[in-house]
SETORVO-808709 format. One record per residue: residue number from 1; x, y, z of N, C-alpha, C in turn. Coordinates in pm, whole numbers, plus 50000, padded with zeros to 5 digits. Each point is the difference from the previous one (the first is absolute). Layout:
% SETORVO-808709
(NUM,(X,Y,Z),(X,Y,Z),(X,Y,Z))
...
//
This chain:
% SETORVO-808709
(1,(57433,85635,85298),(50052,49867,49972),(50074,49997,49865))
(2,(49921,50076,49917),(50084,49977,49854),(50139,50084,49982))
(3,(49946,50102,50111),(50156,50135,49971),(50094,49923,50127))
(4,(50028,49922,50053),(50051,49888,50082),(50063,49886,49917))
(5,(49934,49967,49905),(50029,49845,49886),(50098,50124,49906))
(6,(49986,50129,49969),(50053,50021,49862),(50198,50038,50090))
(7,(49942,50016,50134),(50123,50079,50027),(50132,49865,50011))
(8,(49921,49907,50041),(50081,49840,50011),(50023,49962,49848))
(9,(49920,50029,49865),(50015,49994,49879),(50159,50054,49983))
(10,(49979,50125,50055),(50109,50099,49908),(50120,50014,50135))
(11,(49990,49964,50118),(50140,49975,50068),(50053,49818,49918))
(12,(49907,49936,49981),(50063,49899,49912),(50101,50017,49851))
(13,(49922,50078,49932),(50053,50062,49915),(50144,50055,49969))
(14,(49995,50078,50160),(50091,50083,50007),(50142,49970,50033))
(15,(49978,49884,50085),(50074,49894,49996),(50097,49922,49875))
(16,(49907,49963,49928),(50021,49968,49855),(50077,50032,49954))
(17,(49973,50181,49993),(50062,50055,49918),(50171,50058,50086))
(18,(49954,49985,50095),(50177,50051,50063),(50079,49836,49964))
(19,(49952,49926,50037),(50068,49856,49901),(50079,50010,49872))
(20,(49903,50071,49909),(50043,50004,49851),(50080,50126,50018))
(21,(50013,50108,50084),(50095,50116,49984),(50128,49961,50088))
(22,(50001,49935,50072),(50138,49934,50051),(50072,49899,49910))
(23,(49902,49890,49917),(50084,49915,49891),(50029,50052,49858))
(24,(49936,50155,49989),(50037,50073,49891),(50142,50090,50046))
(25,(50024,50037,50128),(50080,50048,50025),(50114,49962,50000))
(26,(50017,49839,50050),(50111,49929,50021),(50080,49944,49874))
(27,(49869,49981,49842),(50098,49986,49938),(49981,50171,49903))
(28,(50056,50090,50062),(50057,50103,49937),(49881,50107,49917))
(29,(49888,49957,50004),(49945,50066,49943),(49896,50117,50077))
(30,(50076,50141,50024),(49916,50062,50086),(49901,50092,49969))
(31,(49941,49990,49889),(49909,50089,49945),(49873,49902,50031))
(32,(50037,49841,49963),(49918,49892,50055),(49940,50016,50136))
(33,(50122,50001,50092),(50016,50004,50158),(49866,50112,50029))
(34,(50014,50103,49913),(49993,50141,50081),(49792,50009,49927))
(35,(49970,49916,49889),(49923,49991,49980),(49927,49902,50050))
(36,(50029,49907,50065),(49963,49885,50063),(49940,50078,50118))
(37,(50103,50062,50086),(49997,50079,50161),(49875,50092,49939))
(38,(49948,50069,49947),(49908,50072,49972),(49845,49926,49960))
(39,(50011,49908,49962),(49911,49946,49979),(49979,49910,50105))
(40,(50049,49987,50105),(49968,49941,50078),(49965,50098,50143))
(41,(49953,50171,49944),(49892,50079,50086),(49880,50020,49963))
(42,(49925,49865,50001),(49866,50061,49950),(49913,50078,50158))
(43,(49896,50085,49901),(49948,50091,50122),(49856,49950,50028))
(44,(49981,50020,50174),(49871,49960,49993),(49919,50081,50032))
(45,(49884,50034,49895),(49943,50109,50001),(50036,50115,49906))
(46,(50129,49974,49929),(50097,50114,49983),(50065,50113,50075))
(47,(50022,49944,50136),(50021,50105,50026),(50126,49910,50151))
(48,(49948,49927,49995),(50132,49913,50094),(50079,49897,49969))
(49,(50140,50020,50040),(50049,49866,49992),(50033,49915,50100))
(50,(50002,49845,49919),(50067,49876,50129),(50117,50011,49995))
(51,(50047,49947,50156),(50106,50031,50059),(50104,49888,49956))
(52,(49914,49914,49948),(50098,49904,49871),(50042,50066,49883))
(53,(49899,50071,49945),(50076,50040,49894),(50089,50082,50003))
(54,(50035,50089,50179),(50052,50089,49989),(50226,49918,49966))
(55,(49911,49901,50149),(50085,49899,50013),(50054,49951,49864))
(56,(49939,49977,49906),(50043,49904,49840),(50078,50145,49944))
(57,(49916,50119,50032),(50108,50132,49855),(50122,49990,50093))
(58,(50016,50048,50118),(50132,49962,50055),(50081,49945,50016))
(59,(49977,49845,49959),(50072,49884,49975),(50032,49969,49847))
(60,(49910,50082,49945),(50006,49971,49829),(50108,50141,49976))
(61,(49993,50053,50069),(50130,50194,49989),(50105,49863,49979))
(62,(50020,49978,50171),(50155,49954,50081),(50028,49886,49907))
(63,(49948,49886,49916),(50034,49911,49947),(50035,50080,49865))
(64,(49966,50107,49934),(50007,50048,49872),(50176,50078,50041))
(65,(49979,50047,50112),(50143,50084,50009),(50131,49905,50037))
(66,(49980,49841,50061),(50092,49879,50016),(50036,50016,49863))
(67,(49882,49993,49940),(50053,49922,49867),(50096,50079,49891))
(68,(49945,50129,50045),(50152,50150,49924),(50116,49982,50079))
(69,(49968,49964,50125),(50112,50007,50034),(50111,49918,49936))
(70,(49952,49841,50048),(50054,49877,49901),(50041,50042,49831))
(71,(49918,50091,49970),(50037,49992,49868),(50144,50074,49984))
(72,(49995,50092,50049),(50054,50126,50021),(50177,49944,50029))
(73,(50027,49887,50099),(50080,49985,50048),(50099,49860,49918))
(74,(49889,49935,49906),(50020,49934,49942),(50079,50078,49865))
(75,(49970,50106,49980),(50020,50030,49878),(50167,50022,49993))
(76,(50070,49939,49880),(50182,50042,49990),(50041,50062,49889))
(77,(50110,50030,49964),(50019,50005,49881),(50073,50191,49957))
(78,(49998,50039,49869),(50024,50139,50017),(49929,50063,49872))
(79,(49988,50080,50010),(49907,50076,49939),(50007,50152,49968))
(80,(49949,50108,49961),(50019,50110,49962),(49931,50125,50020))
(81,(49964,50141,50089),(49926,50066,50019),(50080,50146,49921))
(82,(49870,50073,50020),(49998,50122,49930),(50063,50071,50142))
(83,(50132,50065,49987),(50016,50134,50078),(49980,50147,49973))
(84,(49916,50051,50033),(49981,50137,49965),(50134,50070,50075))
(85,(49994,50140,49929),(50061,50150,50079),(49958,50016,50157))
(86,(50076,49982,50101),(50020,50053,50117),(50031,49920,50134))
(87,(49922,49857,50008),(50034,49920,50053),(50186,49970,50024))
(88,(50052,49923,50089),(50144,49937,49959),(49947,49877,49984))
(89,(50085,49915,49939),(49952,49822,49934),(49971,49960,50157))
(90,(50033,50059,50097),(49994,49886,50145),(49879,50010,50034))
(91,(49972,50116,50007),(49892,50093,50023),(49897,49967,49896))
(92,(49950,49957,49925),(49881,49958,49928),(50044,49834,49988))
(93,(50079,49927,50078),(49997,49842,50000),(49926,50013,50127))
(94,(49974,50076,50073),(49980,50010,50146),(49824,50036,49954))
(95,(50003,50082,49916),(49843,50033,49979),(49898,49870,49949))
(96,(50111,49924,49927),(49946,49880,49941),(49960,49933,50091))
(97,(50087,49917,50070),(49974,49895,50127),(49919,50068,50074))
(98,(49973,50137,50046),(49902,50001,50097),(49820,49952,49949))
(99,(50080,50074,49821),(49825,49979,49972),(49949,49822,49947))
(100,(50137,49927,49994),(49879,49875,50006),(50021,49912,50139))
(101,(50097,50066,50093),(49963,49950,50130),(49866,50066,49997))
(102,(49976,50104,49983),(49832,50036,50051),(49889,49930,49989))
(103,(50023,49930,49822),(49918,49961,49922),(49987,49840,50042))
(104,(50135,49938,50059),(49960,49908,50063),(49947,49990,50162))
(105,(50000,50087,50047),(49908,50001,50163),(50162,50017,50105))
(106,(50087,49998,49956),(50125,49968,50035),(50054,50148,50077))
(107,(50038,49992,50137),(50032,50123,50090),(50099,50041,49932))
(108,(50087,50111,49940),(50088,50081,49965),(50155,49935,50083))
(109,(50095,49988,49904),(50146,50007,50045),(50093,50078,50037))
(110,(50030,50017,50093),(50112,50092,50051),(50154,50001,49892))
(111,(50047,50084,50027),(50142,50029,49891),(50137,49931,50052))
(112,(49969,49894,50092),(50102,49965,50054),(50053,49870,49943))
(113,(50139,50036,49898),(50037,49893,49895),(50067,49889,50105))
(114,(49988,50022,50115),(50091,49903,50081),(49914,49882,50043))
(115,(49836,50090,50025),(49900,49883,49989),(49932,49890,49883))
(116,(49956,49912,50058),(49942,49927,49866),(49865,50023,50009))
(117,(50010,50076,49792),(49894,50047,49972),(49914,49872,49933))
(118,(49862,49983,50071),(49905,49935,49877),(50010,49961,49898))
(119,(49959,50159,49918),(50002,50019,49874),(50151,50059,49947))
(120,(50111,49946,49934),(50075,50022,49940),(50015,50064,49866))
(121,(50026,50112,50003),(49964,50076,49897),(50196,50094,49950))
(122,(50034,50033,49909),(50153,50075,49949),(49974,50039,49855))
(123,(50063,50083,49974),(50034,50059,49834),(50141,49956,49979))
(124,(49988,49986,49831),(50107,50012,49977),(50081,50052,49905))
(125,(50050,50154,50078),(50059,50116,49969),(49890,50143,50000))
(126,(50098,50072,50080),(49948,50104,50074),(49969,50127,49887))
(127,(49869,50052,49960),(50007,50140,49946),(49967,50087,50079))
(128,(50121,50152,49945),(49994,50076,50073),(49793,50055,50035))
(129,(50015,50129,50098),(49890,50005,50025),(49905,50117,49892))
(130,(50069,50027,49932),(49977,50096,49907),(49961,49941,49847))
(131,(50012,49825,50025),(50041,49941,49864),(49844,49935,49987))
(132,(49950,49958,49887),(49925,49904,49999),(49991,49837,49900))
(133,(49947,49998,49972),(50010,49843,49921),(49985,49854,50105))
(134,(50096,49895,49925),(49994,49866,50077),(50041,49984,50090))
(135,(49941,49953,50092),(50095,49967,50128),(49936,49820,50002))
(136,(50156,49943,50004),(49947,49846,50011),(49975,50002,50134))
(137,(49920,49867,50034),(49988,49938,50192),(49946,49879,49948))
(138,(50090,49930,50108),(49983,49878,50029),(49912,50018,50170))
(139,(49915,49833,49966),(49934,49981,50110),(50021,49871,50069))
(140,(49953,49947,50116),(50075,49859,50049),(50120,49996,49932))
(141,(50017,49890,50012),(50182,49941,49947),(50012,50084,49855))
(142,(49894,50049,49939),(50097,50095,49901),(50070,50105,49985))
(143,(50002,50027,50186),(50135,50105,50034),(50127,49924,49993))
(144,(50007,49876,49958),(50120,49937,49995),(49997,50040,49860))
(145,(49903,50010,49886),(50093,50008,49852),(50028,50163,49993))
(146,(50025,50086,50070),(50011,50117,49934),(50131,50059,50019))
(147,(50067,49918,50051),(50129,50045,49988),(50079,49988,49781))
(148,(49885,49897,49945),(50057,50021,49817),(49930,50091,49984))
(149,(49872,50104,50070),(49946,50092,49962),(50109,50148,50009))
(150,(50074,49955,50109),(50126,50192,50016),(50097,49918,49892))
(151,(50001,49915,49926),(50165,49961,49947),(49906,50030,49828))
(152,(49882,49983,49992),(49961,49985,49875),(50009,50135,49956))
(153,(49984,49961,49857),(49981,50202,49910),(49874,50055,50008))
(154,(50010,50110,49981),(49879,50141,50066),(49997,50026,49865))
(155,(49891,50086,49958),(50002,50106,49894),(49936,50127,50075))
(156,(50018,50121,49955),(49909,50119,50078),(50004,50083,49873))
(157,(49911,50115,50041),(49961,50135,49897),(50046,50141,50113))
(158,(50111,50058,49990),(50061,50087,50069),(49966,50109,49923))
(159,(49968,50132,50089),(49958,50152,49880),(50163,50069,50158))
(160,(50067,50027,49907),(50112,50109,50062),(49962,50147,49985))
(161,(50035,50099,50111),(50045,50105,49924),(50130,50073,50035))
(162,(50004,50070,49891),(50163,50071,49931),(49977,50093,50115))
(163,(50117,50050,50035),(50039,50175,50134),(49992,49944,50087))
(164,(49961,49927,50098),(49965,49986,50128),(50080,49844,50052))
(165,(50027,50070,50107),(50050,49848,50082),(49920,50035,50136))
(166,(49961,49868,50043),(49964,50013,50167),(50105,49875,50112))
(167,(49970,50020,50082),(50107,49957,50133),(49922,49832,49943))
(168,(49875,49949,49970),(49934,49871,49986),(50026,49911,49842))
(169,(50040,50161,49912),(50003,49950,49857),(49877,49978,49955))
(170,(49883,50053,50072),(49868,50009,49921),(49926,50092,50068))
(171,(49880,49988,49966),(49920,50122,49987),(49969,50085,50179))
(172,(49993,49850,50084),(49972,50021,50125),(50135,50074,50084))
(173,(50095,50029,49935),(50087,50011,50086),(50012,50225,50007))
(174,(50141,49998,50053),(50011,50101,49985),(50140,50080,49903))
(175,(49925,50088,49922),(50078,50046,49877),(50169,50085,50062))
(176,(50069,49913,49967),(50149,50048,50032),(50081,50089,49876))
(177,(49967,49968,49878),(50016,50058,49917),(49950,50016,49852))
(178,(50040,50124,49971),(49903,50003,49868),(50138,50019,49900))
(179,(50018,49981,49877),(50034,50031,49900),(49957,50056,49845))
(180,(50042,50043,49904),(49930,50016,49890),(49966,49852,49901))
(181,(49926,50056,49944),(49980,49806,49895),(49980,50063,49876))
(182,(49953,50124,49986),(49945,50026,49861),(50136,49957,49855))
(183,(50118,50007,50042),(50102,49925,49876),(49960,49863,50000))
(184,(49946,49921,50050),(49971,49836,50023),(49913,49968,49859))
(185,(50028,49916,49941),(49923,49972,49843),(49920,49835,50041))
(186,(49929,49950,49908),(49965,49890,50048),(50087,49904,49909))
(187,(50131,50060,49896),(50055,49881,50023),(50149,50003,50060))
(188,(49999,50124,50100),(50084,50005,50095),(49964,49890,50068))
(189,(49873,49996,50055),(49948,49840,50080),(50033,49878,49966))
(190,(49929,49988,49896),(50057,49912,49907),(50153,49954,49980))
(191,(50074,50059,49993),(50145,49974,49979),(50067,49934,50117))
(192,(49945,50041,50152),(50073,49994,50086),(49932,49860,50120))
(193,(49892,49948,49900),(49939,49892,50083),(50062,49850,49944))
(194,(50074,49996,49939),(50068,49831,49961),(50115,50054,50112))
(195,(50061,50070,50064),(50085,49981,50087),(49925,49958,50154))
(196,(49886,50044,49985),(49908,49938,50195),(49956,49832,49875))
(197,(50006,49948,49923),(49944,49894,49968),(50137,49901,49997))
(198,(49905,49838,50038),(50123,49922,50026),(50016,49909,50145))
(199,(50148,49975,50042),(50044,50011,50156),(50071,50115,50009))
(200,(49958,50070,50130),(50077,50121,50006),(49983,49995,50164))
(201,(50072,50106,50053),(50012,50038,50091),(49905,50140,50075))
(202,(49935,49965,50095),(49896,50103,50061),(50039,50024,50132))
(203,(49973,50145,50043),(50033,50041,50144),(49842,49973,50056))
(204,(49971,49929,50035),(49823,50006,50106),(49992,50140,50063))
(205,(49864,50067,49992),(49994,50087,50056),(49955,50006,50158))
(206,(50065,50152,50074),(50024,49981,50135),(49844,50026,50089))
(207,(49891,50010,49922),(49889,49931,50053),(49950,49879,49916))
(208,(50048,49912,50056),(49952,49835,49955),(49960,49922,50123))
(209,(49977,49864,50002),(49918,49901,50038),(50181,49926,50036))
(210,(50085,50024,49961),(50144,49964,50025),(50027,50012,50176))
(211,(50043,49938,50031),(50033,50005,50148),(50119,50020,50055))
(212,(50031,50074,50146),(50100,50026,50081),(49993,49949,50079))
(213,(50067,49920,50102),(49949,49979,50136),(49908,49984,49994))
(214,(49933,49902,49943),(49900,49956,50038),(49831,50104,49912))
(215,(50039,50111,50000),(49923,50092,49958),(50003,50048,49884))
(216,(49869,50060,49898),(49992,50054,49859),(50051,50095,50014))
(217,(50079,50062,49922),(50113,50108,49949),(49839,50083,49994))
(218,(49927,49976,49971),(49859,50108,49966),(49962,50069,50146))
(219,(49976,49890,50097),(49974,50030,50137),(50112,50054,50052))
(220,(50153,50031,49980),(50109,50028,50053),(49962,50104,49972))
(221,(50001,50066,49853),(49992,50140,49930),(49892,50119,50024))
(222,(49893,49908,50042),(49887,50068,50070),(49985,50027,50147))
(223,(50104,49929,50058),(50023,50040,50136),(50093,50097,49989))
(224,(50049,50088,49900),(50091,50079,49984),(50161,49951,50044))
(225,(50005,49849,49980),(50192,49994,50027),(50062,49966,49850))
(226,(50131,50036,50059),(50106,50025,49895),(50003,49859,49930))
(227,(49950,49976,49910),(49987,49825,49891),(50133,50011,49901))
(228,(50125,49901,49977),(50097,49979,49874),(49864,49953,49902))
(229,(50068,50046,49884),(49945,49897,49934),(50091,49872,49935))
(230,(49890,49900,49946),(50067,49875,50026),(50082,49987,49863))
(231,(50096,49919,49976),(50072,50002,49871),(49909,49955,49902))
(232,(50071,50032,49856),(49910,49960,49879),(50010,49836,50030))
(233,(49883,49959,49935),(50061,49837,50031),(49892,49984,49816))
(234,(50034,49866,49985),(49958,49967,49877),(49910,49944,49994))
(235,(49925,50105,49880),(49858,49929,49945),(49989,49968,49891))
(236,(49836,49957,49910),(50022,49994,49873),(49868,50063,49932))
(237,(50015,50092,49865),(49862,50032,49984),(49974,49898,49864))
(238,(49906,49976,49938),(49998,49934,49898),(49925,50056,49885))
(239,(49935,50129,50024),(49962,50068,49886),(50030,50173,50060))
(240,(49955,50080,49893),(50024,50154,50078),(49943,50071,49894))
(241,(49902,50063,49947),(49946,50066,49907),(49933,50141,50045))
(242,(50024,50067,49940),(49915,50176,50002),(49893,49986,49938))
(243,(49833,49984,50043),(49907,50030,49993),(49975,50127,49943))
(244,(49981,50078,50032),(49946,50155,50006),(50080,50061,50054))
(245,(50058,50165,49950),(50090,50100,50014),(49892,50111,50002))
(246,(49939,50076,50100),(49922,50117,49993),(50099,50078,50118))
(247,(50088,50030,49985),(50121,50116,50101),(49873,50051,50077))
(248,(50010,50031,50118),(50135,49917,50082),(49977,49857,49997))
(249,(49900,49898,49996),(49971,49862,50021),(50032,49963,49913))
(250,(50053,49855,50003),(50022,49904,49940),(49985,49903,50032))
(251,(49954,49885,49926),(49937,49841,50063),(50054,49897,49911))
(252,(50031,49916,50137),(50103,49929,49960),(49885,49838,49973))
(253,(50063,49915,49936),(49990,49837,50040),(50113,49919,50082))
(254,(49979,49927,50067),(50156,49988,50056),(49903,49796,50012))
(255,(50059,49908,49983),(50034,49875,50059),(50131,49992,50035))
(256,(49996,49951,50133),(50111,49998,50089),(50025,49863,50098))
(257,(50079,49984,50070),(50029,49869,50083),(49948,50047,50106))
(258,(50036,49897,50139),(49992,50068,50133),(50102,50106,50077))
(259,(49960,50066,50106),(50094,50081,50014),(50026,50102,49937))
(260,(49916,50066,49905),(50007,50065,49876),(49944,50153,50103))
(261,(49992,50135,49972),(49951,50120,50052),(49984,50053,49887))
(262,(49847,50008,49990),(49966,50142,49866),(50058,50103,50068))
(263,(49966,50063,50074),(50056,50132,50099),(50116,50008,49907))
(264,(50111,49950,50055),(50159,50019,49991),(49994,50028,49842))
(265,(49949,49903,49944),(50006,50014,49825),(49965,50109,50003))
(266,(49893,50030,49959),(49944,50139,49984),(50131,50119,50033))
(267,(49982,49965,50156),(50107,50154,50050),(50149,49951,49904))
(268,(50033,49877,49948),(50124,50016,49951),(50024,50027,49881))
(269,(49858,49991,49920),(49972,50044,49829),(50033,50185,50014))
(270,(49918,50049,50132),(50000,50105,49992),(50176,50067,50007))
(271,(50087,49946,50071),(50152,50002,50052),(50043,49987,49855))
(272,(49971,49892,49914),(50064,49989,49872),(49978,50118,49950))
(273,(49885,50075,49977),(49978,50101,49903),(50028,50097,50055))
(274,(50108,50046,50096),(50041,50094,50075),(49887,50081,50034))
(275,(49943,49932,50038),(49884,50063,50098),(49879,49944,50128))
(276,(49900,50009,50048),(49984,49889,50088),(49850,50005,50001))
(277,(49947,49835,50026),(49853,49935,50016),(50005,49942,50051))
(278,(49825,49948,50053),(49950,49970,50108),(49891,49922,49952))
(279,(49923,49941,50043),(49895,49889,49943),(49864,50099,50069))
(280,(49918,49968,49896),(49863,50105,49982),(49874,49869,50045))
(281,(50030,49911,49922),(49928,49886,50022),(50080,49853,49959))
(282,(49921,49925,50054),(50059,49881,50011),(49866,49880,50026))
(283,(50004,49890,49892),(49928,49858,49984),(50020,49888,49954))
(284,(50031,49906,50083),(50081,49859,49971),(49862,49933,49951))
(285,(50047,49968,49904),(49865,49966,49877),(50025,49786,50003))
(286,(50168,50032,50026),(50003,49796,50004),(50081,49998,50099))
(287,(49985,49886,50048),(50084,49933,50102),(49974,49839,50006))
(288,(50116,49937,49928),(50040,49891,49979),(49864,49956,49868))
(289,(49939,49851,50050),(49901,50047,49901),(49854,50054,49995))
(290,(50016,50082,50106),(49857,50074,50061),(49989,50124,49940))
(291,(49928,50033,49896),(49960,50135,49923),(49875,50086,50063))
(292,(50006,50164,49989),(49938,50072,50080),(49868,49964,49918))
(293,(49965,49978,49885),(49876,50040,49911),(49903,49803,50056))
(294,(50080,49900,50015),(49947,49877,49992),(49986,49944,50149))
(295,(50122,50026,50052),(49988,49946,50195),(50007,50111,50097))
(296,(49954,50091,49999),(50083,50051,50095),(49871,50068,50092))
(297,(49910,49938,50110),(49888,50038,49997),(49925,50149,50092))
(298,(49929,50019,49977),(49948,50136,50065),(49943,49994,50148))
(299,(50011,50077,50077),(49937,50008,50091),(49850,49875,50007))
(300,(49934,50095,49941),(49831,49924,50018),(49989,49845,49973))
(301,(50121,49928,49950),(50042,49865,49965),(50061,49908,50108))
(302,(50024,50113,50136),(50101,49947,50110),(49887,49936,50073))
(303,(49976,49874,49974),(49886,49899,50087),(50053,49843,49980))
(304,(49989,49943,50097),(50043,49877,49984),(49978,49887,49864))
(305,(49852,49987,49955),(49959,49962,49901),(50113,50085,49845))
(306,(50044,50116,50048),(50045,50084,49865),(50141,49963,50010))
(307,(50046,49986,50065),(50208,49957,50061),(49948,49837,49982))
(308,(49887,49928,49989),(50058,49880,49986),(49965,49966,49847))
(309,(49918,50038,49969),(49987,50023,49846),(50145,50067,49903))
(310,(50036,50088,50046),(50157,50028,49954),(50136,49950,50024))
(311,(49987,49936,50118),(50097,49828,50008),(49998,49977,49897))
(312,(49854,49915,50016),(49967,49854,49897),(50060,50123,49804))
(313,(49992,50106,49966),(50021,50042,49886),(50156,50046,50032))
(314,(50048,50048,50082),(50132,50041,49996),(50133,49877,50061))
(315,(49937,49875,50014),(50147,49922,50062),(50044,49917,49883))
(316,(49913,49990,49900),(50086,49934,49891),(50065,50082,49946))
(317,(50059,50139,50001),(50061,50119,49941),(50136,49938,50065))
(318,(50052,49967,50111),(50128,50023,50096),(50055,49836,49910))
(319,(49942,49907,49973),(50084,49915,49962),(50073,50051,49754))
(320,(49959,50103,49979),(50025,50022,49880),(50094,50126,50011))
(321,(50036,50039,50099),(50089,50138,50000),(50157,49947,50003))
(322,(50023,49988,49862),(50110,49936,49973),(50151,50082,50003))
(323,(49962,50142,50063),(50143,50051,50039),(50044,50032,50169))
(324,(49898,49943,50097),(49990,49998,50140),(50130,49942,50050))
(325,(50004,49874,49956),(50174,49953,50062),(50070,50047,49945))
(326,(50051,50063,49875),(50094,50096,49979),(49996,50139,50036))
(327,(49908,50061,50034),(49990,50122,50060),(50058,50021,50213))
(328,(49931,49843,49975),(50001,49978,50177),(50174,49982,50044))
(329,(50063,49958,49909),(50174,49960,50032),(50043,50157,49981))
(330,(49945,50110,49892),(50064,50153,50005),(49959,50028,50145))
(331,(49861,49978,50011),(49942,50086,50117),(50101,49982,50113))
(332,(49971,49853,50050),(50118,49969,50133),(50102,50069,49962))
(333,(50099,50049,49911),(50116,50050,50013),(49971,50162,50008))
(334,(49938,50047,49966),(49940,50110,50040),(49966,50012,50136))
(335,(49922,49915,50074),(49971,50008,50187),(50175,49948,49983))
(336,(50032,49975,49960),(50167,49942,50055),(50086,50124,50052))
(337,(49979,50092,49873),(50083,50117,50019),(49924,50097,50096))
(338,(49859,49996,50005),(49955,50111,50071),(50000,49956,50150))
(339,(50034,49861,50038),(50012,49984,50130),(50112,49967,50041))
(340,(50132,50016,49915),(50179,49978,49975),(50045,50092,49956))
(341,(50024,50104,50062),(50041,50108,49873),(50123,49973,49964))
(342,(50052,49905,50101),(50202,50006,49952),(50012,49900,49899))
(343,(49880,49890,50010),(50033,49943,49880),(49958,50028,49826))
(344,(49952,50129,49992),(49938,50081,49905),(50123,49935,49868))
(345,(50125,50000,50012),(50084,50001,49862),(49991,49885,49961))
(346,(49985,49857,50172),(50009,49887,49928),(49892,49974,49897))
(347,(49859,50045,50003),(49895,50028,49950),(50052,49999,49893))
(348,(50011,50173,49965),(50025,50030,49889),(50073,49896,49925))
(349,(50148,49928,50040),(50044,49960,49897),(49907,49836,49909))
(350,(49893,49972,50149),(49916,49923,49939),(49895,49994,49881))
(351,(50028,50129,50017),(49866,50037,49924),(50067,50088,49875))
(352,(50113,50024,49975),(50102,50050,49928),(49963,50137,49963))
(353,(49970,50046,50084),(49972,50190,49997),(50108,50041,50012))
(354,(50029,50166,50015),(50130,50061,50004),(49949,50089,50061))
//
């Protein structure tokens, strides 16, 4: 009779407590949810449970994972992650979204940009796959602001080296030629970097993110077909300094606009000094006003609670970046020329290059 009264005690109970893990769930709090659902298995005997409580942890899960979801989908804005060495930027935006679709209970998205995705997720501006540093992304409607993220200025830390050129202009590619460097001084370097500083004129290199028909000049080149490359069109750098000279390397500072290629620099410092380089390493340390050391977050940070916490610290940054609309009117004329090539001179005379 009494082990009869305790079991009606604690299916009451249990009850209770799936109550309080469904109204902890709904408003957002799932550590609540998930502690509620647990406490609402008491054992009888220790050694069994009611089929309520099994009922309450299951309902206290599914209400804790609504509520990531909601959060998850709610969240907008743009923000800043850490890209390591090896990934491509598409390719670790893809690693991202899967892991807080996971984290919200949420089935995985297919790659099909023609469908409508859920979760809306973009960067803005592509590093190579060899590169690491900032990569901005916007989430919800803050894939609408990242188009001032490709027009805004970059800074990076480039290490070149002297003799070597490859078919990629960096390290991953393959070595086409070598030359000597040992006459190269470091203020041979020096001398010949206020001519890449400024507006000047750059050839993009013929593995880029640049398109043909529809397709990356990178994916053309790796399918082994014959790629032009595209005309110089105009960029702007805004600083250019020699770091460190240890022959063959040299490391550069570069702040630059959009549209800008360390690659090409590099291989064209090396062309100046009658001889030829290739990029050793490469890390975009800023992008617009997102710095690698303050926003730019790590892996183990990629959780919904951690991207909405870096919103709320990184969206008052986008209204103080006071050279975005002047960078954004170069940029467009830059996509102007790279998607016009015949109108390349009217450009120029806009922009009063020679």
């Amino acid at each position: 009779m009494m082990a009869a009264c305790e079991a009606v005690v604690a299916s009451a109970r249990a009850t209770e407590r799936a109550e309080e893990a469904k109204k902890a769930a709904t408003t957002g709090t799932a550590a609540s949810a998930a502690g509620s659902a647990k406490a609402a298995v008491p054992a009888a005997g220790g050694k069994t449970t009611t089929a309520a409580a099994t009922t309450a942890a299951a309902g206290g899960a599914g209400a804790a994972r609504s509520a990531a979801a909601a959060k998850l989908l709610s969240l907008s804005g743009v923000f800043a992650v850490y890209k390591p060495k090896g990934p491509t930027s598409a390719e670790l935006l893809n690693q991202l979204k899967e892991k807080l679709l996971a984290e919200a209970g949420m089935p995985p998205q297919d790659g099909n940009k023609r469908k409508k995705q859920a979760l809306k997720i973009g960067h803005g501006g592509t590093l190579d796959s060899a590169a690491t540093g900032v990569l901005v992304v916007g989430i919800g409607k803050g894939t609408k602001m990242l188009t001032s993220m490709l027009s805004g200025s970059k800074k990076y830390i480039a290490t070149g080296e002297l003799g070597k050129a490859t078919d990629t202009l960096d390290s991953t590619g393959k070595i086409t030629e070598e030359k000597p460097y040992d006459q190269i001084k470091q203020e041979d370097i020096e001398g010949i970097l206020q001519k890449f500083t400024g507006n000047i004129m750059q050839v993009p290199p013929l593995y880029s993110a640049l398109k043909k028909d529809g397709q990356r000049l990178s994916t053309l080149m790796k399918k082994g077909e014959v790629v032009e490359a595209k005309p110089a069109r105009p960029v702007t750098v805004y600083s250019l300094s020699l770091q460190k000279f240890q022959p063959p390397l040299f490391t550069l500072d570069v702040e630059c606009g959009g549209g800008f290629y360390i690659r090409s620099l590099v291989s064209d410092i090396g062309k100046e000094l009658s001889s030829c380089a290739t990029v050793q390493e490469l890390t975009r340390t800023k992008q617009g006003p997102f710095t690698l050391e303050e926003h730019a977050l790590r892996e183990d940070k990629w959780t919904i609670d951690g991207i909405a916490q870096s919103l709320e610290h990184c969206m008052p940054l986008l209204s103080v970046e006071p050279s975005v609309k002047k960078l954004k009117t170069e940029d467009s004329k830059v996509q102007a020329v790279s998607s016009e090539d015949k109108k390349i001179s009217q450009v120029k005379e806009k922009e009063g290059t020679s």
